[in-house]
PATITOR-414155 format. One record per residue: x, y, z of N, C-alpha, C, O in turn. Coordinates in nm, 2 decimals. Last residue first. Layout:
BEGIN
+--------+--------+--------+--------+--------+--------+--------+--------+--------+--------+--------+--------+
|    n.X |    n.Y |    n.Z |   ca.X |   ca.Y |   ca.Z |    c.X |    c.Y |    c.Z |    o.X |    o.Y |    o.Z |
+--------+--------+--------+--------+--------+--------+--------+--------+--------+--------+--------+--------+
|      X |      Y |      Z |      X |      Y |      Z |      X |      Y |      Z |      X |      Y |      Z |
...
+--------+--------+--------+--------+--------+--------+--------+--------+--------+--------+--------+--------+
// end
This chain:
BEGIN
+--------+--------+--------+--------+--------+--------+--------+--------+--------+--------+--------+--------+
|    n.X |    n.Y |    n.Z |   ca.X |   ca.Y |   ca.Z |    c.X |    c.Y |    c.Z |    o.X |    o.Y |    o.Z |
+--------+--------+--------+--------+--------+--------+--------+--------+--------+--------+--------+--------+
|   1.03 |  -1.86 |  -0.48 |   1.17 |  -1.84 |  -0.51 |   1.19 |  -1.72 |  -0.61 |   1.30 |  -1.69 |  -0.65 |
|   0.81 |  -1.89 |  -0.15 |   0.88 |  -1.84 |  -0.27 |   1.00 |  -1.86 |  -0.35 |   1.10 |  -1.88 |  -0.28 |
|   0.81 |  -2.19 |   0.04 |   0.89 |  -2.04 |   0.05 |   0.88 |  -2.07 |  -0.13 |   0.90 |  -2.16 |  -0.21 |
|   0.49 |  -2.35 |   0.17 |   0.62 |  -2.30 |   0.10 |   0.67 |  -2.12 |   0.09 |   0.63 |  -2.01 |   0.11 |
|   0.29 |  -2.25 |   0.31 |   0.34 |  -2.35 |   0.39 |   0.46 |  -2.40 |   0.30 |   0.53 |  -2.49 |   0.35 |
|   0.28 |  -1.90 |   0.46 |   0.23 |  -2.03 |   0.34 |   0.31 |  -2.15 |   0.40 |   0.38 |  -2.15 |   0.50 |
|   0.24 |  -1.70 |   0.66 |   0.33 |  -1.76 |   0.63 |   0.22 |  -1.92 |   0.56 |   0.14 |  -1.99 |   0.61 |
|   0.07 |  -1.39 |   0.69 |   0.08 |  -1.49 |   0.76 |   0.12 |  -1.59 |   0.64 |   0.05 |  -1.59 |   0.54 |
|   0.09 |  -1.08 |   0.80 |   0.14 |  -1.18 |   0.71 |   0.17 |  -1.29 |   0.78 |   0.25 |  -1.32 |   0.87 |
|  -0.09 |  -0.79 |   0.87 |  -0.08 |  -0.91 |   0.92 |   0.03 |  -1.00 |   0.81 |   0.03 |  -0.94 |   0.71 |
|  -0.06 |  -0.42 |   0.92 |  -0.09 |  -0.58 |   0.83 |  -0.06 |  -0.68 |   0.89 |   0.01 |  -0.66 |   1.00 |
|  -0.23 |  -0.14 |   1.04 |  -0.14 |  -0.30 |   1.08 |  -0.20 |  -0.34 |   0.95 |  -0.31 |  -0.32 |   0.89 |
|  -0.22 |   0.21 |   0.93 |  -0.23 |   0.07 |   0.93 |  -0.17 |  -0.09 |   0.95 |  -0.08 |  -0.14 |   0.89 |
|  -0.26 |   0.52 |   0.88 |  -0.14 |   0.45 |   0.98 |  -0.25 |   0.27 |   1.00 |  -0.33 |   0.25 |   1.08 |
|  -0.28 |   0.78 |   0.67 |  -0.35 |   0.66 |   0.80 |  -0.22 |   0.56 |   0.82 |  -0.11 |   0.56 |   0.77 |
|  -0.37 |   1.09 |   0.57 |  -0.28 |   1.02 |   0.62 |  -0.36 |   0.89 |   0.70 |  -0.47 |   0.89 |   0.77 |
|  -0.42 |   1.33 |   0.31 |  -0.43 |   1.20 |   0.40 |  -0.36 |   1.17 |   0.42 |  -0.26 |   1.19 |   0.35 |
|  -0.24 |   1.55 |   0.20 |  -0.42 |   1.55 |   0.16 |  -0.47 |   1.43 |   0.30 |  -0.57 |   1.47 |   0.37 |
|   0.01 |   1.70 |   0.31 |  -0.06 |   1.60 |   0.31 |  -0.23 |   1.60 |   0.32 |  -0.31 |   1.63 |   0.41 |
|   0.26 |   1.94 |   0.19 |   0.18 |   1.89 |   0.33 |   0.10 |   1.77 |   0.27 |   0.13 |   1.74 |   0.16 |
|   0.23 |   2.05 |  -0.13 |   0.31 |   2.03 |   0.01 |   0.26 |   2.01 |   0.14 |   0.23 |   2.11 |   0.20 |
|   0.12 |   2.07 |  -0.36 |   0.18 |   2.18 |  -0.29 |   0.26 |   2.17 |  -0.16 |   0.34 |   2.25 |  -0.11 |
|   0.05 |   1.83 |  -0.43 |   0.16 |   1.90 |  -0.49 |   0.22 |   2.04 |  -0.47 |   0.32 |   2.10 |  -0.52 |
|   0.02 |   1.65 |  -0.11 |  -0.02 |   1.72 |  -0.19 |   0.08 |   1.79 |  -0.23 |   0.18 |   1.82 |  -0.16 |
|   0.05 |   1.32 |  -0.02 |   0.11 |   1.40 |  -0.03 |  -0.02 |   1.50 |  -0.13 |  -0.11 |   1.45 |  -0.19 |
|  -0.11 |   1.08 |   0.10 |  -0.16 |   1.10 |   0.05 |  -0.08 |   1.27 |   0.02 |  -0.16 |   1.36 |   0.04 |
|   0.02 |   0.79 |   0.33 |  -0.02 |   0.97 |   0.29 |  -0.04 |   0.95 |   0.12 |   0.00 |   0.85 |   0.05 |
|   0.08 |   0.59 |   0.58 |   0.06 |   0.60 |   0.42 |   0.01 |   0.75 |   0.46 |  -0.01 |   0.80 |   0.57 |
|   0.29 |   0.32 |   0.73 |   0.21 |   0.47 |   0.73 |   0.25 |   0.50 |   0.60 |   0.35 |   0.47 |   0.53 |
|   0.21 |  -0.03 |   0.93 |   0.24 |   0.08 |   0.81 |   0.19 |   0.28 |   0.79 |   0.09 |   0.33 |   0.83 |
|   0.33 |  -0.22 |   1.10 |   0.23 |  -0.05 |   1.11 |   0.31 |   0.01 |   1.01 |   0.42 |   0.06 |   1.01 |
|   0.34 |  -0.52 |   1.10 |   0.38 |  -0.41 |   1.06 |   0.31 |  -0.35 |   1.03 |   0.21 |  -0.37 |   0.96 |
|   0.33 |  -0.89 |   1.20 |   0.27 |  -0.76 |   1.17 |   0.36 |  -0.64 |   1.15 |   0.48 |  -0.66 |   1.18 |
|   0.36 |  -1.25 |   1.11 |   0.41 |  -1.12 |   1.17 |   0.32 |  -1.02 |   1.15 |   0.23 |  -1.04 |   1.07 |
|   0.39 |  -1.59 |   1.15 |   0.33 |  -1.47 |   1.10 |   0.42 |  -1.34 |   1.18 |   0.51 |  -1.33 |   1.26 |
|   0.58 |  -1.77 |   1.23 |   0.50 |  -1.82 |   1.07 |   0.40 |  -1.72 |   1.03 |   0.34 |  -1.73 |   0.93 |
|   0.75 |  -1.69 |   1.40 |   0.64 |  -1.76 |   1.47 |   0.50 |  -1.81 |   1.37 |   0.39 |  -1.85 |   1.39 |
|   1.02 |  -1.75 |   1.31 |   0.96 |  -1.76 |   1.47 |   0.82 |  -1.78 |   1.45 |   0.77 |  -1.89 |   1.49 |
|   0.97 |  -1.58 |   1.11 |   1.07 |  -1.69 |   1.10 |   1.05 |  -1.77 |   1.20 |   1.07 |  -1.89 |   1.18 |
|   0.79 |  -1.39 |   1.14 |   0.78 |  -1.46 |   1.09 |   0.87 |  -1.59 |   1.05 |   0.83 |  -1.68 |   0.98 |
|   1.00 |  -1.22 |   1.34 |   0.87 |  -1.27 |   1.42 |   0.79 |  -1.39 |   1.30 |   0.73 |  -1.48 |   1.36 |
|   1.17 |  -1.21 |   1.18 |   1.23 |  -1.23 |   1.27 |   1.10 |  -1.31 |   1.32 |   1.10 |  -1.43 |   1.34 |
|   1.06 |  -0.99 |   1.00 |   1.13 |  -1.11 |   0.93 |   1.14 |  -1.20 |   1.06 |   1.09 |  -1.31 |   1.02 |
|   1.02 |  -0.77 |   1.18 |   0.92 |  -0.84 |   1.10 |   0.94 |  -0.98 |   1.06 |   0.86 |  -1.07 |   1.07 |
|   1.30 |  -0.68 |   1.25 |   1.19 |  -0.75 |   1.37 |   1.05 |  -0.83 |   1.29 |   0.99 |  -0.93 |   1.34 |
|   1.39 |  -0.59 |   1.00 |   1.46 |  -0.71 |   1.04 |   1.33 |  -0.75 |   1.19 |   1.29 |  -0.87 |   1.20 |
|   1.19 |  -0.40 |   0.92 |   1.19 |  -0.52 |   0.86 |   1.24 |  -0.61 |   0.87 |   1.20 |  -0.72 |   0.82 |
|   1.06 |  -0.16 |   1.21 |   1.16 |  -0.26 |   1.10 |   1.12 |  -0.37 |   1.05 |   1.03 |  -0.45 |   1.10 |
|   0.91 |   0.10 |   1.34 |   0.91 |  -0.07 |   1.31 |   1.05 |  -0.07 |   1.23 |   1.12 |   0.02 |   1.21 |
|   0.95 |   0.34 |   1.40 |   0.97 |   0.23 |   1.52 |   0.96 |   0.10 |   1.47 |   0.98 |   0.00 |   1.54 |
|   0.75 |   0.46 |   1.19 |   0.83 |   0.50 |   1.33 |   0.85 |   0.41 |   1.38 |   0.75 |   0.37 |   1.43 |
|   0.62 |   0.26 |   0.99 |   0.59 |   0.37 |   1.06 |   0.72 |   0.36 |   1.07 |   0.80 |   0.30 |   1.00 |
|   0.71 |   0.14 |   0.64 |   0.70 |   0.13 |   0.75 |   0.69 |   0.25 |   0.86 |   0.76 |   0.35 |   0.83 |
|   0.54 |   0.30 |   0.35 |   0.64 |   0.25 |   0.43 |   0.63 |   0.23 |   0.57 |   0.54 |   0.29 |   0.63 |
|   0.33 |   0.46 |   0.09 |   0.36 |   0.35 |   0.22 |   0.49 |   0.33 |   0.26 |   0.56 |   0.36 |   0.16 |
|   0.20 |   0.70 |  -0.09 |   0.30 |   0.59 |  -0.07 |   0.30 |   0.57 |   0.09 |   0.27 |   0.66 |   0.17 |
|  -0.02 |   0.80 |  -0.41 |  -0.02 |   0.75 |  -0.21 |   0.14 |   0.66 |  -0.25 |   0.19 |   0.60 |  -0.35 |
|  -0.14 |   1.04 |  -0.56 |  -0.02 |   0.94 |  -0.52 |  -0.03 |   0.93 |  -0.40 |  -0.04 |   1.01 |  -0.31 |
|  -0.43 |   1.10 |  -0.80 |  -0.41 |   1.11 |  -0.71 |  -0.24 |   0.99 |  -0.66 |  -0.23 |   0.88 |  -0.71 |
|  -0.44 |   1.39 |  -1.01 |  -0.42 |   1.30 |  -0.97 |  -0.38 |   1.24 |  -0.83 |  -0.31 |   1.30 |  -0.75 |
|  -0.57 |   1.67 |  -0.82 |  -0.56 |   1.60 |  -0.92 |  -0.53 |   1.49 |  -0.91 |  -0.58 |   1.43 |  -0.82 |
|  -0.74 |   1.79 |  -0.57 |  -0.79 |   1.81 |  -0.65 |  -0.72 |   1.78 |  -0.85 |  -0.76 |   1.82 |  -0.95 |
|  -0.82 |   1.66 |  -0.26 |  -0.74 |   1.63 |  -0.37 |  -0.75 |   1.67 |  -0.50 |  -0.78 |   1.57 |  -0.58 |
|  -0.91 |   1.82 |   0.06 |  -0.92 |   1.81 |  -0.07 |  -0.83 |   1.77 |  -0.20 |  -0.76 |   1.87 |  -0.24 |
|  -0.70 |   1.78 |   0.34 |  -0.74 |   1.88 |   0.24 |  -0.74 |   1.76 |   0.11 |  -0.67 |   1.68 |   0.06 |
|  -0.76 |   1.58 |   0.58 |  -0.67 |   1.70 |   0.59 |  -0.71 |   1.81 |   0.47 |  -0.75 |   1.93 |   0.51 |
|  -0.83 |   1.30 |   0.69 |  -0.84 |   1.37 |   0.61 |  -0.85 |   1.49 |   0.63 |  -0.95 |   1.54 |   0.69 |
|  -0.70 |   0.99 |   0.82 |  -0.74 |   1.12 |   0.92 |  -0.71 |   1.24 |   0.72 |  -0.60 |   1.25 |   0.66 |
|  -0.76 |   0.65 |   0.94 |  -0.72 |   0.76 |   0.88 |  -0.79 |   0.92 |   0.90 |  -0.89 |   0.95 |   0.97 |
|  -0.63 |   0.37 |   1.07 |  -0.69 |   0.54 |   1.10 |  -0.64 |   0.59 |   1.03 |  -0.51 |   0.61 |   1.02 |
|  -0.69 |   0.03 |   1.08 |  -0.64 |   0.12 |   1.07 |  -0.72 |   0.24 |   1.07 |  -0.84 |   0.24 |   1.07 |
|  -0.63 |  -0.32 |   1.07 |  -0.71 |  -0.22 |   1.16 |  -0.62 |  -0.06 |   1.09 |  -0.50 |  -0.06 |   1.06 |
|  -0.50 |  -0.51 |   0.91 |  -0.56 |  -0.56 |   1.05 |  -0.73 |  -0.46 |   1.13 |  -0.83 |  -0.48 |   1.18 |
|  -0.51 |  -0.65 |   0.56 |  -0.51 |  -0.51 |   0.70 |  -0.60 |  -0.54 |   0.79 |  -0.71 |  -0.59 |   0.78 |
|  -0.32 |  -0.93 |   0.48 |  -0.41 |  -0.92 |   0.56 |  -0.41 |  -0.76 |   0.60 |  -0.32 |  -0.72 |   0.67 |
|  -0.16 |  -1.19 |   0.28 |  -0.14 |  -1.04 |   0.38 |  -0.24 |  -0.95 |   0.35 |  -0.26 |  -0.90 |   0.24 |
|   0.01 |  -1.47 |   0.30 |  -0.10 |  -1.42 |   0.28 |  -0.11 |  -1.31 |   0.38 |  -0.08 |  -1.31 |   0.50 |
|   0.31 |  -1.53 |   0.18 |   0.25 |  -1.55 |   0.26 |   0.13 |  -1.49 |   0.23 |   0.13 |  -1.44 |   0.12 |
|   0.67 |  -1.64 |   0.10 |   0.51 |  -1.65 |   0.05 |   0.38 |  -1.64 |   0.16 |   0.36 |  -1.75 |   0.23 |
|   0.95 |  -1.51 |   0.07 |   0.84 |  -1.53 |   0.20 |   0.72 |  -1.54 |   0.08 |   0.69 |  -1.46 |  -0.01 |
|   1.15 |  -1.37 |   0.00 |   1.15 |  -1.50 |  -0.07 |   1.08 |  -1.57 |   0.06 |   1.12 |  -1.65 |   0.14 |
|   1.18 |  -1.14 |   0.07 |   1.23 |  -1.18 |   0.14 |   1.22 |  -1.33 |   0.12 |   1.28 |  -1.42 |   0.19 |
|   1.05 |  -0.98 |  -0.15 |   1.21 |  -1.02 |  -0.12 |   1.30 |  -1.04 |  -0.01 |   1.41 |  -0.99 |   0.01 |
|   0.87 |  -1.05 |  -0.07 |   0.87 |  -1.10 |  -0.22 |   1.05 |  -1.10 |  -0.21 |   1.13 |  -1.17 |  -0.25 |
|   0.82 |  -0.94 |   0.12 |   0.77 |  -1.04 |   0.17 |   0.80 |  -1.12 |   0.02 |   0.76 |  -1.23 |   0.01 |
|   0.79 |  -0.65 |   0.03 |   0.92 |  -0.69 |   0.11 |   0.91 |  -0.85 |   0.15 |   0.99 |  -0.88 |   0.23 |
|   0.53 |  -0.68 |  -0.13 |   0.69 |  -0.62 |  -0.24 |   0.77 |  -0.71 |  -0.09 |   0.80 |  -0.83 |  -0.11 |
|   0.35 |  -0.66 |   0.06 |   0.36 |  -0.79 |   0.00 |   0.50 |  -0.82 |  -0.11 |   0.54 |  -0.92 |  -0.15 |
|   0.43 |  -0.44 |   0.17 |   0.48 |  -0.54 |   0.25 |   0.43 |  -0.68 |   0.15 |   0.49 |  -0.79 |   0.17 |
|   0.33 |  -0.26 |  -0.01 |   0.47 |  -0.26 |   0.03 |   0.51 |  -0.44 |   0.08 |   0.59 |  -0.53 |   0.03 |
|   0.04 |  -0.32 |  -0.07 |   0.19 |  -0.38 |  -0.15 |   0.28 |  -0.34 |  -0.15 |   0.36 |  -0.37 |  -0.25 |
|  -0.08 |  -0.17 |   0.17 |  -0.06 |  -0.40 |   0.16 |   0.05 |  -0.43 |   0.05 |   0.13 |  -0.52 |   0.06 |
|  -0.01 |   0.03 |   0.11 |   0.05 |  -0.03 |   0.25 |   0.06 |  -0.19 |   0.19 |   0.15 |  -0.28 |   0.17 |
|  -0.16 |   0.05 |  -0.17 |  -0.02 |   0.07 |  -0.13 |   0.03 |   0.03 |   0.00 |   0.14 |  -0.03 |  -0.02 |
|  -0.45 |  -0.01 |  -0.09 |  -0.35 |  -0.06 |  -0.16 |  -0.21 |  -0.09 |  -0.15 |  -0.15 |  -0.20 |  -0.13 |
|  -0.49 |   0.20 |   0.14 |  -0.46 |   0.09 |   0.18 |  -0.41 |  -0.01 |   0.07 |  -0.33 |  -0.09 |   0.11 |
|  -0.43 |   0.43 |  -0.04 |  -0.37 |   0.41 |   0.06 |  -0.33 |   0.27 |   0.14 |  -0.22 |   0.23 |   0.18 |
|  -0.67 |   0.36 |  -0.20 |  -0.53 |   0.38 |  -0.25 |  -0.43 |   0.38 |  -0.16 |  -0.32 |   0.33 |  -0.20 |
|  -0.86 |   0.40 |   0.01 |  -0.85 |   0.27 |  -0.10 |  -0.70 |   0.24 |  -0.12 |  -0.62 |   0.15 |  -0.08 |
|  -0.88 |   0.65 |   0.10 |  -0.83 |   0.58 |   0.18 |  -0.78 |   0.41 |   0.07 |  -0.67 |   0.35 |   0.08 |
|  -0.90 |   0.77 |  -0.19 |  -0.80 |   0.80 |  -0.12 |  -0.76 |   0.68 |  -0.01 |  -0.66 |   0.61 |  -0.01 |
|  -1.18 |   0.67 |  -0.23 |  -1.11 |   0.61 |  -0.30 |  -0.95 |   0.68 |  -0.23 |  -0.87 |   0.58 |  -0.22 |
|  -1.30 |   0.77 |  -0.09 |  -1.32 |   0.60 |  -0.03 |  -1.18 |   0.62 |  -0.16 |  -1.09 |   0.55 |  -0.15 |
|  -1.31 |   1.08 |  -0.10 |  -1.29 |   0.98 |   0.03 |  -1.24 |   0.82 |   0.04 |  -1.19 |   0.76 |   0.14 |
|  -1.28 |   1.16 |  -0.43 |  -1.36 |   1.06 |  -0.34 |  -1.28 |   1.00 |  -0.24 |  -1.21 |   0.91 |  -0.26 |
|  -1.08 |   1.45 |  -0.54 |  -1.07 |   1.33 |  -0.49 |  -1.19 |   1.23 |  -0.39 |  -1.17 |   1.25 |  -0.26 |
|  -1.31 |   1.70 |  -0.66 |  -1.22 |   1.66 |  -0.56 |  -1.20 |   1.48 |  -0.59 |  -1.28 |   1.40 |  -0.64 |
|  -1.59 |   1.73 |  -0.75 |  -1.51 |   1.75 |  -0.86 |  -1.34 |   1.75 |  -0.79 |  -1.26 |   1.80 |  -0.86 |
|  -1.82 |   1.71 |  -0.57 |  -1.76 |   1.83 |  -0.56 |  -1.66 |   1.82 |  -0.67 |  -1.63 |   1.94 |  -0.71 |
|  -1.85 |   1.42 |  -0.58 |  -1.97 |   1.50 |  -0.68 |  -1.95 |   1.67 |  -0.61 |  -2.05 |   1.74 |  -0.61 |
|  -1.52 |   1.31 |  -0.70 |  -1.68 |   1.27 |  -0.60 |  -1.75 |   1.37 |  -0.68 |  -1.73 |   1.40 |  -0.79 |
|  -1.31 |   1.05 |  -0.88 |  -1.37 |   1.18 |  -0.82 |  -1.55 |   1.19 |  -0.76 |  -1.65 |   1.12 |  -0.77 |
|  -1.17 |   0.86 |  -0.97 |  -1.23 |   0.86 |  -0.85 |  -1.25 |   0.97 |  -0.83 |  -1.20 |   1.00 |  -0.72 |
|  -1.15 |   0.90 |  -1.30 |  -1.25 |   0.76 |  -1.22 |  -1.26 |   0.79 |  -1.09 |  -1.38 |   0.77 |  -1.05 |
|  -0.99 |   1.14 |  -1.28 |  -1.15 |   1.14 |  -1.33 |  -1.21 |   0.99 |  -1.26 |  -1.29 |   0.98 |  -1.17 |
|  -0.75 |   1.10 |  -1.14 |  -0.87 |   1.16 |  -1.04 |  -1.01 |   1.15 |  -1.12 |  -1.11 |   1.14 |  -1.06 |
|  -0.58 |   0.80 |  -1.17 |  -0.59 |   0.92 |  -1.23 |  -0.71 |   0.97 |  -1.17 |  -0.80 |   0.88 |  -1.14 |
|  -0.35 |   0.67 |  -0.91 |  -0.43 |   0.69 |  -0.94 |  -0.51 |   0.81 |  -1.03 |  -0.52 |   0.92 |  -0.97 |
|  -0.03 |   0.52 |  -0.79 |  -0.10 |   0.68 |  -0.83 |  -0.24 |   0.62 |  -0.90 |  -0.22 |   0.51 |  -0.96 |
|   0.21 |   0.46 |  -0.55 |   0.18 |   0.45 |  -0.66 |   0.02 |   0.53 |  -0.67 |  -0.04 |   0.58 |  -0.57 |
|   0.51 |   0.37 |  -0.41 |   0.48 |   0.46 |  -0.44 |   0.35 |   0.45 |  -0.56 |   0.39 |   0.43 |  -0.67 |
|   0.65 |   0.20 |  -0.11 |   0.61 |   0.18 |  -0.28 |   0.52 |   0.33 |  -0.29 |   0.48 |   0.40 |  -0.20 |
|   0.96 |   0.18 |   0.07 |   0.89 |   0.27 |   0.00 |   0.82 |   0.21 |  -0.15 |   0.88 |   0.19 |  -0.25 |
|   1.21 |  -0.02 |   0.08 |   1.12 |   0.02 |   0.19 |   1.04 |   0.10 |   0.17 |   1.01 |   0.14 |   0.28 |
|   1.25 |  -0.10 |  -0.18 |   1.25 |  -0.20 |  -0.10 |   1.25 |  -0.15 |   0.04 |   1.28 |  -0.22 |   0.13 |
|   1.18 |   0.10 |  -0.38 |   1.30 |   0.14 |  -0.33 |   1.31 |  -0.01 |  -0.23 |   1.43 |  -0.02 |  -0.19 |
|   0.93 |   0.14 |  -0.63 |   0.97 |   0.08 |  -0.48 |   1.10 |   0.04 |  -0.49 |   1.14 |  -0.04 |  -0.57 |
|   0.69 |   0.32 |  -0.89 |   0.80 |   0.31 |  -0.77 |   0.85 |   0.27 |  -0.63 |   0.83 |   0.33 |  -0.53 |
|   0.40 |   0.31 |  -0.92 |   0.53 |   0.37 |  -0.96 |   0.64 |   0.33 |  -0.95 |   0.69 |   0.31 |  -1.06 |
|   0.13 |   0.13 |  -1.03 |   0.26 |   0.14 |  -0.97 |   0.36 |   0.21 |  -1.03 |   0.40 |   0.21 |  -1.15 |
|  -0.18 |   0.26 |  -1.08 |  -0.07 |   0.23 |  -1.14 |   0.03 |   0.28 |  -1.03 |   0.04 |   0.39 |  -0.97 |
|  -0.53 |   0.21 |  -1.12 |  -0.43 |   0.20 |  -1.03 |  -0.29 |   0.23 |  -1.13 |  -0.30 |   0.22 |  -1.25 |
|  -0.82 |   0.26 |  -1.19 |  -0.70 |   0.28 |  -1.31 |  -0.54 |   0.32 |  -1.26 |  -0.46 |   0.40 |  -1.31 |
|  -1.03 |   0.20 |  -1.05 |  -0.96 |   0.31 |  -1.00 |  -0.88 |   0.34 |  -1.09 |  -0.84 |   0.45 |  -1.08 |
|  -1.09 |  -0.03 |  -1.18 |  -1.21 |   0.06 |  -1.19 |  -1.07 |   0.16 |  -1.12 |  -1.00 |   0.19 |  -1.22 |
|  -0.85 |  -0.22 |  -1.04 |  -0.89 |  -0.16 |  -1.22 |  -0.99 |  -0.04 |  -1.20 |  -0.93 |   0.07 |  -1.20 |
|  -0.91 |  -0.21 |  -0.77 |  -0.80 |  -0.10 |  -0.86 |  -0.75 |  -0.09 |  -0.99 |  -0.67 |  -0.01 |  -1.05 |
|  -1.17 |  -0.34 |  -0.78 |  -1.15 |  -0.15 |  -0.76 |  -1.06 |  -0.09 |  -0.82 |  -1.07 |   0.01 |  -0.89 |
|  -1.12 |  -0.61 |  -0.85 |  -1.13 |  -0.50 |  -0.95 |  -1.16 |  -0.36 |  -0.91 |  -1.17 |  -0.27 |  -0.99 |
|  -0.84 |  -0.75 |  -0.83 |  -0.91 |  -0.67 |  -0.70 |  -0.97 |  -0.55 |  -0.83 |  -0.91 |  -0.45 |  -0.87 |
|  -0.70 |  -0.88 |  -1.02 |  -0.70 |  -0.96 |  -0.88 |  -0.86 |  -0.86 |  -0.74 |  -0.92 |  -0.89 |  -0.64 |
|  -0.58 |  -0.73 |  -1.21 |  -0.68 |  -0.85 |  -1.23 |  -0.76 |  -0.91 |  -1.09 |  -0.86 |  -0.99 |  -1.09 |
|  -0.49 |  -0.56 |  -1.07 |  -0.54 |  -0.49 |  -1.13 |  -0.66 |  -0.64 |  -1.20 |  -0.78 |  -0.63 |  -1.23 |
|  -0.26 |  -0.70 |  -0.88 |  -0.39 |  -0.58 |  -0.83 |  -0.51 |  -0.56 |  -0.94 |  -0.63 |  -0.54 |  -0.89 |
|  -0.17 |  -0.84 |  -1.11 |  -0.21 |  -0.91 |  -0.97 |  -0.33 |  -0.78 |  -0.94 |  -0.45 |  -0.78 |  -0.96 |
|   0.03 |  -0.62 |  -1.23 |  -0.10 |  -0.73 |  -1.27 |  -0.18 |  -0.78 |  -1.18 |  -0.30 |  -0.74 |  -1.20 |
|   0.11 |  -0.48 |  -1.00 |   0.05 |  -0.41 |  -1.05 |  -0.06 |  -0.55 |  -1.13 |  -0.17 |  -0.59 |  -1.10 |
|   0.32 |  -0.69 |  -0.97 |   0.23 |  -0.70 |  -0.84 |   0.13 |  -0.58 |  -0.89 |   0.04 |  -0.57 |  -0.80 |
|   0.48 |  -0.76 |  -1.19 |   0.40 |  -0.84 |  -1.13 |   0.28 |  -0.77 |  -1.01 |   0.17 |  -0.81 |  -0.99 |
|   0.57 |  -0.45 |  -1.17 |   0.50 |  -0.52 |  -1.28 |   0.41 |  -0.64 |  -1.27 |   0.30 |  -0.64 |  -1.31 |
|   0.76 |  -0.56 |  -0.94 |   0.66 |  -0.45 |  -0.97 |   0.55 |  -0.47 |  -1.06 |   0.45 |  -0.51 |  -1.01 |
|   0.89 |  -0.71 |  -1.03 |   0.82 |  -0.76 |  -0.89 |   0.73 |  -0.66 |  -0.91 |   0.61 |  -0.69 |  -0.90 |
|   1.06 |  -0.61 |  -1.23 |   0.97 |  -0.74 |  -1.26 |   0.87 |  -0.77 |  -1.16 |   0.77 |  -0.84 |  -1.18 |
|   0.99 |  -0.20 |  -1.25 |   1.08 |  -0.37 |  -1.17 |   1.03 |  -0.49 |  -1.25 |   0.96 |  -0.46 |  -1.35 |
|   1.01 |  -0.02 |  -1.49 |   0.94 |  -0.08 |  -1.38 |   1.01 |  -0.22 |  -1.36 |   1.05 |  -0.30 |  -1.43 |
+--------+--------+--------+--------+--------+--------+--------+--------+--------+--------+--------+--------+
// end
């Protein structure tokens, strides 16, 4: 696991105690893709499936720590915010659970960077799922973040 990773798994897990109670864990980020998983006994509901709140949860986790990962290497300190978002539940999760994030269709990270360099915030529509091991997707939502620019740069 990365050092940025590692850091931002601590941070979640002391910082936001759902995704302790959830027993969050980061997988994997490529610097446009974070990837990361949840074990199904803490969030399971009372069918013995993945809990609703906890899928979208996991979801919105992961969106906010992509862009807090690309805002880390962009040597950007900033405070990051979900604006608004839709999600849309598909099929029952019946193990562990992996959500990953990355930017929608049509955004980029150079127009992100750009609008924060300009204008000391930016946004990005993030899209997250919720893959199933068979294939197709348990969840999906599509979420704005906000980042809005500290009054120092990271190093």
């Amino acid at each position: 696991m990365s050092t940025s990773l590692a850091e931002l798994q601590t941070l979640m897990v002391n910082e936001i105690p759902m995704a302790r109670a959830m027993q969050l864990s980061l997988r994997e980020y490529d610097a446009d893709r974070l990837t990361i998983s949840a074990p199904l006994a803490p969030n399971i509901n009372d069918k013995g499936c993945a809990f609703g709140g906890s899928l979208v949860s996991l979801m919105t986790l992961a969106g906010w720590g992509v862009v807090v990962l690309k805002l880390k290497d962009l040597g950007r300190k900033c405070d990051v915010y979900v604006q608004d978002s839709a999600v849309r539940y598909l099929a029952p999760v019946w193990s562990d659970i992996v959500a990953v994030a990355q930017l929608a269709d049509g955004e980029t990270w150079d127009a992100f960077a750009q609008s924060l360099a300009q204008r000391g915030r930016a946004r990005a529509t993030v899209h997250c799922q919720v893959p199933l091991e068979t294939g197709g997707d348990a969840c999906t939502m599509q979420a704005r973040f906000v980042a809005i620019a500290s009054n120092e740069m990271s190093r």
